[in-house]
Backbone as CSV, one residue per row, in Angstrom:
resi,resn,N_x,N_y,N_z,CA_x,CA_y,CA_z,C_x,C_y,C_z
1,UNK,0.813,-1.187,0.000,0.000,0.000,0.000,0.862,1.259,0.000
2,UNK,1.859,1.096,0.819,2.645,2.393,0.742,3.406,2.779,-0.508
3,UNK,3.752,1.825,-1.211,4.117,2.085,-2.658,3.036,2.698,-3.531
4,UNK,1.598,2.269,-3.403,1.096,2.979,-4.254,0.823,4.066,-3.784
5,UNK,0.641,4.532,-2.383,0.154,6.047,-2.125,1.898,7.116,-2.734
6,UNK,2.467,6.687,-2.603,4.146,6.974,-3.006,3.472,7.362,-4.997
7,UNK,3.509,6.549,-5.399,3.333,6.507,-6.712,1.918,7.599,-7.008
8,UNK,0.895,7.360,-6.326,-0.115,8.518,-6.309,0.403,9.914,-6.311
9,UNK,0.937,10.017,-4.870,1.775,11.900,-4.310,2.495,11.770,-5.569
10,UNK,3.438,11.017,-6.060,4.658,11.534,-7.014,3.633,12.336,-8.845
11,UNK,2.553,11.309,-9.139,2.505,11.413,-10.067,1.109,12.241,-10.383
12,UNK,0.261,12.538,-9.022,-0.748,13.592,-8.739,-1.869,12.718,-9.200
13,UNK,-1.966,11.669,-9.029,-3.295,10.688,-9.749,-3.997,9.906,-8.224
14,UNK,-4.926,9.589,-8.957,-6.025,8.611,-7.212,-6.243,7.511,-7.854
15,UNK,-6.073,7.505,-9.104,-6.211,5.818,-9.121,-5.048,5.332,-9.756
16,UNK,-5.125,3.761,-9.315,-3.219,2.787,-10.115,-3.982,1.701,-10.000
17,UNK,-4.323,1.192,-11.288,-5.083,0.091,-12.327,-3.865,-1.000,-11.433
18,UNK,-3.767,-2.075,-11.209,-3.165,-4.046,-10.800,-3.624,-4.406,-12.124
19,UNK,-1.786,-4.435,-12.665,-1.874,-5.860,-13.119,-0.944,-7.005,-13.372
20,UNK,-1.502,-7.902,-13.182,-1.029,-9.076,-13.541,-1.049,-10.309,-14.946
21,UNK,-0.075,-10.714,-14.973,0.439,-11.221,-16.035,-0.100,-10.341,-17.340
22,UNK,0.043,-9.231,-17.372,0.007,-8.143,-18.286,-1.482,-8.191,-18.595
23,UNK,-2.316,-8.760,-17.498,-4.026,-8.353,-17.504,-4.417,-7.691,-16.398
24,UNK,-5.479,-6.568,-16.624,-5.524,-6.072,-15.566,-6.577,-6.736,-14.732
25,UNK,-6.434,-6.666,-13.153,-6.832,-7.373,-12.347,-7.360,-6.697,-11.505
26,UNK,-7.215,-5.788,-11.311,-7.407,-4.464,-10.115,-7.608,-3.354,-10.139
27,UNK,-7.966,-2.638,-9.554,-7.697,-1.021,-9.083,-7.932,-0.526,-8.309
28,UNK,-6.511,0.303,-7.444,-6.954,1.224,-6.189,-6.932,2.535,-6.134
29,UNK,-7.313,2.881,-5.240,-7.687,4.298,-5.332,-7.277,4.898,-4.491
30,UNK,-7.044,6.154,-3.981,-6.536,6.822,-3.117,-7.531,6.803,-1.692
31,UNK,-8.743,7.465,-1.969,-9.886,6.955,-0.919,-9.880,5.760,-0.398
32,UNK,-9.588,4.643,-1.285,-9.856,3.255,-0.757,-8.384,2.594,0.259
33,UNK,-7.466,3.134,-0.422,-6.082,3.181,0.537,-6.298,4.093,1.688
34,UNK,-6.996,5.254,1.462,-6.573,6.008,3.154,-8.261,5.139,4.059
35,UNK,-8.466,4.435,3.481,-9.857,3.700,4.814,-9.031,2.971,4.829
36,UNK,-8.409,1.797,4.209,-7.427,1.297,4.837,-6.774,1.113,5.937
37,UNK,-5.971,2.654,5.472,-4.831,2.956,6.279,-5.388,3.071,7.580
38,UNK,-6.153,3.626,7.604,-6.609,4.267,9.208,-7.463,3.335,9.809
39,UNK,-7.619,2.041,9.618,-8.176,0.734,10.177,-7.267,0.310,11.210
40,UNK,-7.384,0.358,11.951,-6.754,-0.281,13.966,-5.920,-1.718,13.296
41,UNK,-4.692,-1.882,13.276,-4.113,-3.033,13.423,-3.408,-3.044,11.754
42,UNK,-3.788,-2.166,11.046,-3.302,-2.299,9.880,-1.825,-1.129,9.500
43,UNK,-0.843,-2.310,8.913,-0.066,-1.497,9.069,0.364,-1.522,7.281
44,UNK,0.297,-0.031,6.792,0.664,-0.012,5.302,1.398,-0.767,4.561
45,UNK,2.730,-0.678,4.898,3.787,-0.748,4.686,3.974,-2.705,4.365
46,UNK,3.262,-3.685,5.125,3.330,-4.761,5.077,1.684,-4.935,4.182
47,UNK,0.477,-4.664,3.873,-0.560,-5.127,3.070,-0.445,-4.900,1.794
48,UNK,-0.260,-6.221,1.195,-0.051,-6.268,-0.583,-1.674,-5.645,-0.744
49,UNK,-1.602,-4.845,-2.034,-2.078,-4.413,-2.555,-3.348,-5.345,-3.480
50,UNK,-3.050,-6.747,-3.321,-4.304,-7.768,-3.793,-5.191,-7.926,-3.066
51,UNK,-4.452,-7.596,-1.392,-5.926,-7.803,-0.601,-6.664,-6.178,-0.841
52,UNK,-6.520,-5.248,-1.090,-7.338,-4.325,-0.714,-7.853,-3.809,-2.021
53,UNK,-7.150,-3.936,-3.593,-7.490,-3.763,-4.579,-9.155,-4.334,-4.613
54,UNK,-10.023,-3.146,-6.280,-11.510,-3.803,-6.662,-10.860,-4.869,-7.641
55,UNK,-11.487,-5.857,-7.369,-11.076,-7.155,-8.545,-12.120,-6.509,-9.577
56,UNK,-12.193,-7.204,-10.808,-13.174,-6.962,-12.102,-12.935,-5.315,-12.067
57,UNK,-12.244,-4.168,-12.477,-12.712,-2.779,-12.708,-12.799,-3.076,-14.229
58,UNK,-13.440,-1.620,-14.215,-14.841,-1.560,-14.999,-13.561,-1.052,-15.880
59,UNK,-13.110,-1.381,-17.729,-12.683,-0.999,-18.257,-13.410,-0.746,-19.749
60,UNK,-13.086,-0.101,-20.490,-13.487,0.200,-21.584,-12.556,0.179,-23.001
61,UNK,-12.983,0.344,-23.835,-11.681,0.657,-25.192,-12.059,2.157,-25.435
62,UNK,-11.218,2.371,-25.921,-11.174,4.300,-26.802,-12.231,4.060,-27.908
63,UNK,-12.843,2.807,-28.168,-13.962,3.457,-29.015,-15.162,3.231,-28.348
64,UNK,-15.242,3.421,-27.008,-16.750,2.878,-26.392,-17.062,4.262,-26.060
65,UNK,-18.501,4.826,-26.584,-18.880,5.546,-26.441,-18.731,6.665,-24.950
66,UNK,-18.561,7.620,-25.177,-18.730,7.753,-23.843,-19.872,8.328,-22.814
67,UNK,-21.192,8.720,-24.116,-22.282,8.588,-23.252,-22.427,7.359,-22.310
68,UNK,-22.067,5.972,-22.667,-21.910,4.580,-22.342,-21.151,4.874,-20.618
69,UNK,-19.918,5.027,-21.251,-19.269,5.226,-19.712,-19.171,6.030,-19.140
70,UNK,-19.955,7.448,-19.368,-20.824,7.914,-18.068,-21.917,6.853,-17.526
71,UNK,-22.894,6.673,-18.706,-24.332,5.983,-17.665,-23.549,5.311,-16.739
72,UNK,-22.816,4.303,-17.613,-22.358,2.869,-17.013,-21.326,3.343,-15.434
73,UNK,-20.795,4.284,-15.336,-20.174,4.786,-14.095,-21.219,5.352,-13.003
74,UNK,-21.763,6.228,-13.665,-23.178,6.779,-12.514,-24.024,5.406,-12.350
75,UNK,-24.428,5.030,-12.933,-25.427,3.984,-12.614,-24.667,2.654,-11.641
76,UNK,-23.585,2.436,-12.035,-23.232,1.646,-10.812,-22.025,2.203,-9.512
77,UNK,-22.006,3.404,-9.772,-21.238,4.372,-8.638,-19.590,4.018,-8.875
78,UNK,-19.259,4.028,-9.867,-17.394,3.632,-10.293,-17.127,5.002,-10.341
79,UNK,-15.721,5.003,-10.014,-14.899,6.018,-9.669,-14.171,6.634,-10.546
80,UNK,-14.079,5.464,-11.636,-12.847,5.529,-12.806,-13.254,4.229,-13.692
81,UNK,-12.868,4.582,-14.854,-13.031,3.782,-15.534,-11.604,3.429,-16.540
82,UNK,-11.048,2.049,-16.572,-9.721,1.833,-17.090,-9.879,1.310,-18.774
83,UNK,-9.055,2.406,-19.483,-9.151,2.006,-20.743,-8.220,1.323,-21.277
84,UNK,-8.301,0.724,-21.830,-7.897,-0.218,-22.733,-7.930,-0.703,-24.094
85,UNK,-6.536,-0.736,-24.738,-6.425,-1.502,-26.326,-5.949,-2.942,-26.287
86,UNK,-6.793,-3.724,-26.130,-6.501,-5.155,-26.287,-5.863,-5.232,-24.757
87,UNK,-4.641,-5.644,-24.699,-4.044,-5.991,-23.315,-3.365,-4.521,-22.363
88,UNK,-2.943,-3.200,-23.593,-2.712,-2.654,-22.892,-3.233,-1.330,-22.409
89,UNK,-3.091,-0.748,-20.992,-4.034,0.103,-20.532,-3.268,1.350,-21.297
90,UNK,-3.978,2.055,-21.407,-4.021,3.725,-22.516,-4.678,5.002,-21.738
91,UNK,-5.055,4.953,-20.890,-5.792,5.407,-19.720,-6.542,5.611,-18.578
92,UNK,-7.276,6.275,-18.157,-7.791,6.520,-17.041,-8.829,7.176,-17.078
93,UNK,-10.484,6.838,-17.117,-11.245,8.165,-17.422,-11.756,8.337,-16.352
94,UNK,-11.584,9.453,-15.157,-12.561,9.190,-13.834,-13.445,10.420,-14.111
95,UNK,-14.430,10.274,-12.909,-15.612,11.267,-12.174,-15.147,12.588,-12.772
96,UNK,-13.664,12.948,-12.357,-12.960,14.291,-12.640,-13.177,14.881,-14.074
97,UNK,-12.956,13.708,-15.001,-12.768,13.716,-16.158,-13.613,14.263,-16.444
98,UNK,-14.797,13.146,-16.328,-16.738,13.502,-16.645,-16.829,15.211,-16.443
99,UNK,-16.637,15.387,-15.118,-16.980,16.672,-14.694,-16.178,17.625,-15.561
100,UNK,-15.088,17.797,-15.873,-14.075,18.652,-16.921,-15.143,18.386,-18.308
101,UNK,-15.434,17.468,-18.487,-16.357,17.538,-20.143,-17.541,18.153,-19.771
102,UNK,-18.169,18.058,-19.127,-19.372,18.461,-18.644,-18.907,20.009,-18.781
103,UNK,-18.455,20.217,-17.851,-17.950,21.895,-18.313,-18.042,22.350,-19.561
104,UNK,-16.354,21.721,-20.324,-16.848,21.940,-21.911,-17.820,22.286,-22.476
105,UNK,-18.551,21.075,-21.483,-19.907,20.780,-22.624,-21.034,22.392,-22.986
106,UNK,-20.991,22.724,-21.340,-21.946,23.665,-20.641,-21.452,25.009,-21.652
107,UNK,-19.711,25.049,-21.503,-19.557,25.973,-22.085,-19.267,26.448,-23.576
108,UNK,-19.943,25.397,-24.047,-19.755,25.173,-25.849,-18.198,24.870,-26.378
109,UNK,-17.727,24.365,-25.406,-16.649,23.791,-25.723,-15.853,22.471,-26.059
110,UNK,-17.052,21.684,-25.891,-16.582,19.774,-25.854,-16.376,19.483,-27.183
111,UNK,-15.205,18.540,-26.826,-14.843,18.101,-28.080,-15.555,16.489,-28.311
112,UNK,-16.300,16.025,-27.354,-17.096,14.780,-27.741,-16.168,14.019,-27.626
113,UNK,-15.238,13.811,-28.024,-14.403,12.280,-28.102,-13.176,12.581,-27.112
114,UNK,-13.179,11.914,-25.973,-11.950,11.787,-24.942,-10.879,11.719,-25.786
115,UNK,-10.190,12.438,-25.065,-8.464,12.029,-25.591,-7.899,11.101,-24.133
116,UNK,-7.835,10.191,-24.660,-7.309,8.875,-24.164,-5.728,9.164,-24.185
């Protein structure tokens, strides 16, 4: 755990996609590491990151709509959504994101298609 909050502060991001054998398997989040952290008996520094990672995150490709992965994020409360070309990840679209297009949007500025 402490490696990824390390890797979070360094690189200014809340989420870091797990993966294994070059599939992704996981994802944690910054929120979901600091409940963690602050759990009585838990100490960072020793909990691999498989026990506390979401198994199955919700990923997408760069051509899935993204009316799609809004509904599909609001409707089941995901945080982020991990994109993907075949095996490898290409991005990150979270809540933040949504909300930055939404702006755009409001202010006649969206460009409709994420840049991944």
């Amino acid at each position: 755990m402490t490696q990824a909050f390390e890797l979070m502060r360094e690189h200014v991001i809340r989420h870091v996609p797990i993966v294994s054998g070059g599939e992704v398997v996981g994802i944690v989040s910054e929120r979901l590491l600091n409940t963690y952290a602050k759990l009585r008996d838990v100490d960072p520094r020793k909990v691999p990151l498989a026990e506390v990672m979401i198994t199955k995150p919700y990923t997408v490709t760069p051509e899935t709509p993204l009316a799609e992965v809004v509904h599909t994020m609001a409707y089941n409360k995901y945080g982020s959504a991990i994109v993907v070309r075949g095996r490898q990840i290409v991005g990150i679209f979270t809540t933040t994101d949504a909300l930055c297009e939404l702006e755009r949007i409001l202010e006649g500025h969206s460009s409709v298609t994420p840049e991944w």
